[in-house]
N, C-alpha and C positions, 0 to 999 in steps of 0.2 A: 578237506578240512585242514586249515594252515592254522600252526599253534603261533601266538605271537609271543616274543621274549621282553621281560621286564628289568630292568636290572634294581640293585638296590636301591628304595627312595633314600634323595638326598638328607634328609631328614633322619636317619638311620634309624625310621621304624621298624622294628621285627617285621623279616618278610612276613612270617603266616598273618599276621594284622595285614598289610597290605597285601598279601595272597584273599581273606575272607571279605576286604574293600572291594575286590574285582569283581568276586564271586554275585556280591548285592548288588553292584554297576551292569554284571552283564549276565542276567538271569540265563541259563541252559548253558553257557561256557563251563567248560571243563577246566578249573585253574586246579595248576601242579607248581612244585618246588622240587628243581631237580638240578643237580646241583650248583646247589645256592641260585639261581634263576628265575622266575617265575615263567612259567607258561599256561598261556593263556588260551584254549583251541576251542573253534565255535561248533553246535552238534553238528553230527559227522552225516554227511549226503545218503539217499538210498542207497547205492551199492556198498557202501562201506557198513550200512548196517543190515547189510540182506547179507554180507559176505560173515560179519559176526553170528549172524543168526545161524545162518546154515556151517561155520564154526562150531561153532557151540552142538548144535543139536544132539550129535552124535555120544558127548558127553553126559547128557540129560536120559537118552536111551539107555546106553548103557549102564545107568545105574550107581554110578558115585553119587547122584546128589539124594539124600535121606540116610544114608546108610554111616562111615567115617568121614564122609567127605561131601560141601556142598559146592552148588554150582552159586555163585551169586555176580551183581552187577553192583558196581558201583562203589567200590568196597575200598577206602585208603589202605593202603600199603607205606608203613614207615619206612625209611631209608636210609639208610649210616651214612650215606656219602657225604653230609651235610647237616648240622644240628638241625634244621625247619625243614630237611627235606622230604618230599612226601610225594608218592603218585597215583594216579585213580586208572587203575587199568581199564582196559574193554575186560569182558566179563573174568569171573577167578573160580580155578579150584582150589576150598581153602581148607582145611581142616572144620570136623562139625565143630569143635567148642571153640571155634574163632572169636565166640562171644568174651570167651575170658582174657584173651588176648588184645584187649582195646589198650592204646595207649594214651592218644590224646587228639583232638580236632577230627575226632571220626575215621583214625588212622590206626592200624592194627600191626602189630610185630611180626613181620616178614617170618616168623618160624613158621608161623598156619599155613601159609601159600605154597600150596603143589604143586600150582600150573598160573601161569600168567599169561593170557594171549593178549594180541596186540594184529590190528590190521591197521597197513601203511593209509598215510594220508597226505596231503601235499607236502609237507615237511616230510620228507621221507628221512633224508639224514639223522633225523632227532628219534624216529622211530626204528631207525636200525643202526643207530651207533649212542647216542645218550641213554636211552631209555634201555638198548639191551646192556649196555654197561653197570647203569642203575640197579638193574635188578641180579647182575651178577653177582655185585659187592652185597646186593641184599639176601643171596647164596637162595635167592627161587629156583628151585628143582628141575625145573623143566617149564621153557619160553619158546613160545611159538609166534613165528610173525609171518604174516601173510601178507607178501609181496606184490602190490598192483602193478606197481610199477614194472618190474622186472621179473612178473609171472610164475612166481616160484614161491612155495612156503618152505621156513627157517624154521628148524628145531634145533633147538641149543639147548646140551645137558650139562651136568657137571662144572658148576659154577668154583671157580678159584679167580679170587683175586677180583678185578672188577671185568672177568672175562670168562668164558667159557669154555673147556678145555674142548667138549664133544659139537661142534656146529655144521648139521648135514643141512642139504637144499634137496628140495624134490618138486622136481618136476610137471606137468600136467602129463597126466596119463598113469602116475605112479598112484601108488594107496600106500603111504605112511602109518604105522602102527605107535603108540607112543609107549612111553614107559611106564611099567605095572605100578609106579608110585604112585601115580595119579588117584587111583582106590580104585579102578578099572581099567578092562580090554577097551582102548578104544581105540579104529583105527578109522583115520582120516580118508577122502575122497581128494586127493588134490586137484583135478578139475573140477570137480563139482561146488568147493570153495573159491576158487580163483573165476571160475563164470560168472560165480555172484556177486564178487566185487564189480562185475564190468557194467556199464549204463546199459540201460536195455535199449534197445532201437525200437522205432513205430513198425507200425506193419502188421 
């Protein structure tokens, strides 16, 4: 999945106007505003959404979503980096009354979000260096990225500034535990996540 960049129209529309123009132009595109930017990234291939899936799962067992805290897809996340900016994560742990937390264009106040995960995609750079910055300055608690590329998943705590002070890498073969914030014990399979991003072969 390669996100494509927009820059301001000449016309000096409001991005989000010209962010919700893309959105009707190219139906299943993921359009963001980040900063000041648009991006534009078309649905994400099987392994990237079999690597979110089996992500995710572990979170849905153990129990955070019904209880403080839900599991959801799809979810805007506002973003101080920029007056229009905004990002739609891969799936969120968000606080339950997220509902009162709407701000505007379907976009919700970074205080709900516990967990942002994020699996790499062909723009890798924008998903391990824009996007974990984004969510830094948006002080998300804990961001997980799952590295295709370079086989490894990122957990990054303690958000200061538009960075993270705490950023471990784990390996294949390791089990990652994440932090009690979350609203549960959950601890990750780092192969068994990083398998599922890979194309399957015949046979």
């Amino acid at each position: 999945m390669s996100a494509a960049s927009v820059e301001r129209p000449h016309d000096e529309r409001p991005l989000i106007a010209e962010a919700n123009r893309l959105m009707d132009r190219l139906p299943g595109y993921r359009v963001e505003i980040i900063g000041g930017r648009i991006l534009a990234s078309p649905p994400p291939d099987g392994p990237h959404a079999r690597a979110l899936t089996t992500l995710m799962l572990p979170f849905v067992t153990a129990g955070p979503h019904g209880g403080g805290t839900e599991v959801l897809q799809g979810v805007g996340l506002r973003l101080p980096t920029d007056p229009e900016d905004y990002a739609i994560p891969d799936p969120v742990v968000v606080d339950s009354d997220v509902d009162d937390h709407l701000v505007e264009n379907n976009c919700y106040d970074p205080v709900c979000f516990r967990l942002v995960p994020e699996v790499t995609s062909s723009n890798w750079k924008n998903d391990l260096k824009t996007k974990v910055a984004a969510y830094a300055a948006a002080k998300v608690p804990v961001h997980v990225v799952v590295d295709r590329k370079q086989q490894r998943v990122h957990v990054l705590t303690d958000p200061v500034g538009d960075e993270y002070v705490t950023h471990r890498f784990h390996s294949p073969g390791q089990f990652v535990t994440l932090p009690d914030s979350i609203g549960a014990k959950v601890t990750l399979d780092v192969t068994e996540v990083l398998r599922a991003g890979q194309p399957r072969t015949g046979g």
